[in-house]
N, C-alpha and C positions, 0 to 999 in steps of 0.2 A: 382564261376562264376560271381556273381552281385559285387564282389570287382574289378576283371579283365575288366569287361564292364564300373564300374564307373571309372575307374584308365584313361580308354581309354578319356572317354567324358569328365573328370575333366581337358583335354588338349587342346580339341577341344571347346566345347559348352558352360559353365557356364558364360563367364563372356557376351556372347549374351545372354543367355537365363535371366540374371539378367536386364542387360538394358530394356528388350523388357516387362519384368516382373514390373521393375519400373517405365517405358514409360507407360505400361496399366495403373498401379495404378495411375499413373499420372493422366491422362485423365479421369478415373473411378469417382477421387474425383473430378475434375472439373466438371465430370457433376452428381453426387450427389448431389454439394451444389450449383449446380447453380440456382437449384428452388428457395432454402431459400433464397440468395443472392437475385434473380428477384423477392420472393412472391408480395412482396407489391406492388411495379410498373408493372409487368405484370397483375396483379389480376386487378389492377386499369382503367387498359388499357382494359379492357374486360369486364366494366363494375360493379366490384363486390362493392356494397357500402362502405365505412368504419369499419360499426360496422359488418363486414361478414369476411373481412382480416383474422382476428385469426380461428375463425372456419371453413371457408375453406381452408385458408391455413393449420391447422393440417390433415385435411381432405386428400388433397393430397399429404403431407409432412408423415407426423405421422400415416397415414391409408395407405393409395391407395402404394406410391413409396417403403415404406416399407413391407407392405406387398410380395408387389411385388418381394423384397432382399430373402423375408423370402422362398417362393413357388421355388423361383430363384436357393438359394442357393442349395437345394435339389436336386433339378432335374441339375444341371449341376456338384454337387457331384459325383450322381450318375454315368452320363454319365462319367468325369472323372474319375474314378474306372474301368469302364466297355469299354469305348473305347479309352481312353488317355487324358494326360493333355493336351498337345498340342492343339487337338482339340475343347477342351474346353473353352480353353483360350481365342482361335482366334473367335471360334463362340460366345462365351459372347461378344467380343468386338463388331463385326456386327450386334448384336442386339442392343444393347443401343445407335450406333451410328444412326443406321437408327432411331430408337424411338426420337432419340434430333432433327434431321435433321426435325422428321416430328412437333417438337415441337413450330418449328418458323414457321408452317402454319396452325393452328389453327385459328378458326374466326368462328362465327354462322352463318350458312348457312340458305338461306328461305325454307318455307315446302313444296317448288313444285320444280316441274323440277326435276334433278341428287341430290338437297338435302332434297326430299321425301324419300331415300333411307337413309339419316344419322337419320335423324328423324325417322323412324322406328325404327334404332338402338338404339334411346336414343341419338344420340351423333349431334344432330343440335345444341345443345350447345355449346360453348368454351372451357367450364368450360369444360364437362362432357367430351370433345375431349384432354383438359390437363388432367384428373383424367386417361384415359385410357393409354394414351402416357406417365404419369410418373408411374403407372403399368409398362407396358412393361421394360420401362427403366430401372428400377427396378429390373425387372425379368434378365435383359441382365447382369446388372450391378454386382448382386449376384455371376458369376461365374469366373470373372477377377482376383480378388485377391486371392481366395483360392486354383486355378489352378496353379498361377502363384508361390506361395509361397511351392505347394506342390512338383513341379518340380524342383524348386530351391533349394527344403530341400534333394532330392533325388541326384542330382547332385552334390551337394558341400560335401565337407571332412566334419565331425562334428566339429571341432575345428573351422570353420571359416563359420558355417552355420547363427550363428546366428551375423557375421558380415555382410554376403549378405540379410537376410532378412532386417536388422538395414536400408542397404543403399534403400533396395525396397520402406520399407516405408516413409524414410525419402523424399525421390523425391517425392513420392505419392503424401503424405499432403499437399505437393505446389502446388498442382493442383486446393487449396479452392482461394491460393495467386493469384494465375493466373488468377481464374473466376474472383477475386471481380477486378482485372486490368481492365480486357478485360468489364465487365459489365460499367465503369465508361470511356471506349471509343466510344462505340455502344451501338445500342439498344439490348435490352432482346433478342428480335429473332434474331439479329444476332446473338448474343453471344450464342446459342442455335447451329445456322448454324456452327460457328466455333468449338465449341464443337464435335458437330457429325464428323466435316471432319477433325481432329486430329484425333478419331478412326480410319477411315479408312485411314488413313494415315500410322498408326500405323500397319494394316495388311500385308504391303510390309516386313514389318521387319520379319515377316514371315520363311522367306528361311534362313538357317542357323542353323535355334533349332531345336535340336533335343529331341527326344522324352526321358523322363528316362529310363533309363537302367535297377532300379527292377522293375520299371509298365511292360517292353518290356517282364522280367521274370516271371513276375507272370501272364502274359498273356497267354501264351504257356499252366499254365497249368490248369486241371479243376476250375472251377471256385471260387470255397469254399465262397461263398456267398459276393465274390467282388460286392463292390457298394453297399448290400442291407444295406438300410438305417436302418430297425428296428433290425439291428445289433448293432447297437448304441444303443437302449433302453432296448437289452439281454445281459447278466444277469445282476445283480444289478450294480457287480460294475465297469464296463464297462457303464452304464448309469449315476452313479454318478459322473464316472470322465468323460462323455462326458459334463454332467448338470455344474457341478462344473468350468469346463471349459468355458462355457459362463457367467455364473452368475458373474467371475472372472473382465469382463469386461462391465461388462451394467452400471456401474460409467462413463464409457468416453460416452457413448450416451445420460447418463443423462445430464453431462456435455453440450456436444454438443446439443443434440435436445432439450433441453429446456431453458438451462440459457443461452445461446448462440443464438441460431437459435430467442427465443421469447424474448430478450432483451429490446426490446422499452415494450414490457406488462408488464414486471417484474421492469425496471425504471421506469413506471410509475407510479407503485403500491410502489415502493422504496419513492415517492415523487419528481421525477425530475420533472422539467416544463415541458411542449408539447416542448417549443419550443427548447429544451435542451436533447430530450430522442436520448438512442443511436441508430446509423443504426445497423439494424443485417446484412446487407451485410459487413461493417466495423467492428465489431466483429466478424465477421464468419474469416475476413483474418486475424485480430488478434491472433485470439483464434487456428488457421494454422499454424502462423508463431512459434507460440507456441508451437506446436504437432509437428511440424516437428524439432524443438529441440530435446523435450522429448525424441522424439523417436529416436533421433539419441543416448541420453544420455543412457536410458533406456534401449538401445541394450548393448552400450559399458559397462553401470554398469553390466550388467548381465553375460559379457564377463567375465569382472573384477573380481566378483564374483565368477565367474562359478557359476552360481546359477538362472534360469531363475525366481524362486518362491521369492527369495530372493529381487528381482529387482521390483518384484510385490509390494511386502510390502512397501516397499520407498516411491512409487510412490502414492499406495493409502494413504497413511500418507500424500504425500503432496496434493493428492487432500483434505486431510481433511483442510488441512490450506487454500487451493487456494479457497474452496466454503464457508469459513468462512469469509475471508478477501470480496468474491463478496455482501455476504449480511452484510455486516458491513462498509466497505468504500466506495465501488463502485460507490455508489450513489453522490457521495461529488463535483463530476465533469465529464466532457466526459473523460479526460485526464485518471481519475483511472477508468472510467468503462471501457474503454478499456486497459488499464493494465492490471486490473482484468480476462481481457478477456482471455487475453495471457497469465496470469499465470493460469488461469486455464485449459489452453492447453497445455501448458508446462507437471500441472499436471498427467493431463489425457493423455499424450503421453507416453503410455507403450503398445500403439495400436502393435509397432512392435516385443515386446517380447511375447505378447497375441499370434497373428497368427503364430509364430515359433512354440509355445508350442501346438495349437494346430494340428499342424502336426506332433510334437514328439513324442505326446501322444498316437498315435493309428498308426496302421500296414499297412503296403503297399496294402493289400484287402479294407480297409475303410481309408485309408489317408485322400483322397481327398474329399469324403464323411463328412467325418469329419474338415477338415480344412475351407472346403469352406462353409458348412452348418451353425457352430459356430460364424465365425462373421458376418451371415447375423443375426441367431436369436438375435446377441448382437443388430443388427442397428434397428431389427423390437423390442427391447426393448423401443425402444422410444417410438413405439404407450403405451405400456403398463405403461411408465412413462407419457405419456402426460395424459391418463386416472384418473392415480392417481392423478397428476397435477388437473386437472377439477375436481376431485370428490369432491379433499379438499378443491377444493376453493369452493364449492358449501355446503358443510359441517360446513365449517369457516362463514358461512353466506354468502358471494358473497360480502363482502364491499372492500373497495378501495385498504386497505392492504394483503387483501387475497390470490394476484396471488404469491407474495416473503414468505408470510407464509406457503403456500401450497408447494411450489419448496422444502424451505428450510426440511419441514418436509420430503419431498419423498429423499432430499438427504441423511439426519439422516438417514433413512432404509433402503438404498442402501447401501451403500458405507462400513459399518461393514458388510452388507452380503456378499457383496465380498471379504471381508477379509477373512470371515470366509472359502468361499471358495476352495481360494488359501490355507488355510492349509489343507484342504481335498485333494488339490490335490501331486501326487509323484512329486520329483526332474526329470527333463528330460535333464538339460545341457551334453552334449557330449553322448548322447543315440546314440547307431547305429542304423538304421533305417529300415538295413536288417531283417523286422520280418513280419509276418503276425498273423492277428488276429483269434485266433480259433473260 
């Protein structure tokens, strides 16, 4: 029955349901990184002195919006399990759209009148009005790409799933290219507004998709513990290959949330001049235009291959080179610290064979569960690399060299643990995906 139903949709629906899947993730990453791209100059504009930039900024970046991925992913896992991709998809998107839209009206309100009421809340602040709206955003954000990728994996023949996820991501990652544009034409809140009303924009597209054909099937019947999350942490090894799974990829968020996103702290601890240190909004689209390579590369080597574990190993090999070559030349000028930038997105773009894998890896009762929840824990990986970040540099003494020595060391112990892994986990290239998990 679930090969007759997908045979039907494989004629009608995939290559909408792929567009509207890489139009989310589009949009998704634009407004993911549109904070890092505006911290500095929105934080500025609202106040926040100099030596406060980094620690609130991880504050809302590496705490509050992450978190938010992490709580996110879960609960719209769940629901996609339990009432469809579909609607999970769409209602992620209307969440983080409203949340951006409401990001360009933030401002401290006075303690009397209508903002007696925000003040009660804690939130007659600016600040404490962005830490709750990049929450939210967060929380919305968590459910776009692992709905979108789980429906796609359900839809498409195996043979050519992990070329429709390749293209989901690769349009995705320009969504960082697009924000750092659009931030360098307008202000921060516009580019906040614009953000939001591309989501909604993106809802019309809507009509058309159809829902997967084994979610439709395993609907119908009892439930067999569809969507319960602590299915993933029963029995061992059903949690090892869930753990293994994420752990596979928290190199690209080290990547990204720190040697990336905190660039001018890490150049300056390199020895660049003030007047010389890189933008992180201009690394951010670098180190994009990079990932949205990878990723197109890293889909096709694994095609090549036939090997999605295979394509892993490469990639984390060459992030070994990309984060060696950042703290050893980077520093010499802008020209190679944004090189650097880019090769180490390049590196770390194996984002689009991570999220295939982790839809292959588990059964149409926890798919979605599992695909959407996996890479939010990779993104809420940053707060726990930003932590180790601070510890060391607090541990190193706090001197000038400390923030490059600290990165450098959390990268040393990342990036073999995910090797290691990736050898933990089984081969999934050309897995059918007609199965449920006992």
């Amino acid at each position: 029955m679930y090969a007759a139903e997908r045979a039907a949709q494989t004629v009608r629906s995939p290559a909408l349901a792929i567009i509207v899947a890489a139009l989310g993730y589009f949009v998704d990453i634009f407004d993911l990184l549109l904070f890092a791209i505006v911290r500095v100059d929105s934080l500025k504009s609202l106040g926040v002195p100099q030596e406060q930039l980094k620690p609130v900024g991880l504050w809302l970046d590496n705490f509050l919006q992450v978190t938010g991925l992490v709580v996110g992913g879960i609960a719209w896992g769940i629901l996609a399990d339990r009432k469809g991709r579909l609607s999970v998809l769409f209602g992620s998107i209307l969440t983080y759209s409203l949340a951006n839209i409401l990001n360009a009206f933030i401002a401290d309100v006075p303690d009397s009148g209508g903002g007696a009421v925000l003040h009660a809340l804690g939130l007659g602040s600016a600040v404490h009005q962005y830490g709750v709206l990049r929450f939210v955003a967060g929380f919305g954000l968590a459910g776009e790409l692992g709905a979108g990728i789980t429906l796609v994996a359900e839809l498409v023949t195996p043979n050519r799933r992990g070329i429709a996820t390749t293209m989901i991501a690769t349009v995705g990652v320009l969504g960082a290219v697009a924000a750092f544009g659009i931030t360098r034409l307008v202000d921060w809140r516009v580019a906040y507004l614009i953000g939001g009303c591309m989501g909604l924009l993106l809802l019309t597209l809507r009509i058309g998709v159809v829902e997967s054909g084994m979610f439709e099937a395993v609907r119908t019947k009892p439930s067999g513990g569809r969507g319960s999350f602590w299915l993933l942490l029963y029995p061992r090894q059903r949690l090892q290959r869930y753990l293994c799974t994420i752990v596979a990829a928290v190199p690209i968020w080290y990547c990204i949330g720190i040697l990336v996103k905190y660039c001018d702290a890490i150049g300056r601890s390199l020895g660049m001049p003030e007047t010389a240190l890189p933008s992180p909004g201009a690394a951010i689209m670098w180190a994009y235009i990079g990932l949205a390579i990878g990723d197109l590369a890293s889909g096709l080597l694994s095609q090549m291959l036939r090997s999605r574990r295979a394509a892993l190993w490469v990639f984390h090999a060459l992030t070994v080179v990309a984060v060696g070559l950042y703290f050893t030349t980077a520093a010499s000028s802008l020209v190679a610290f944004y090189a650097c930038s880019c090769a180490l997105g390049f590196a770390a773009g194996y984002w689009a064979v991570f999220v295939t894998m982790s839809a292959e890896l588990f059964g149409t009762n926890l798919r979605a569960t599992a695909a959407t929840s996996a890479p939010n824990f990779v993104r809420w990986s940053a707060a726990g690399s930003a932590l180790l970040w601070t510890t060391g540099e607090r541990l190193l003494g706090g001197g000038a060299a400390t923030p490059w020595q600290s990165a450098a060391i959390v990268g040393a112990f990342l990036i073999p643990l995910a090797m290691l892994a990736v050898f933990l986990l089984p081969e999934t290239f050309g897995r059918d995906l007609d199965f449920e998990e006992a």
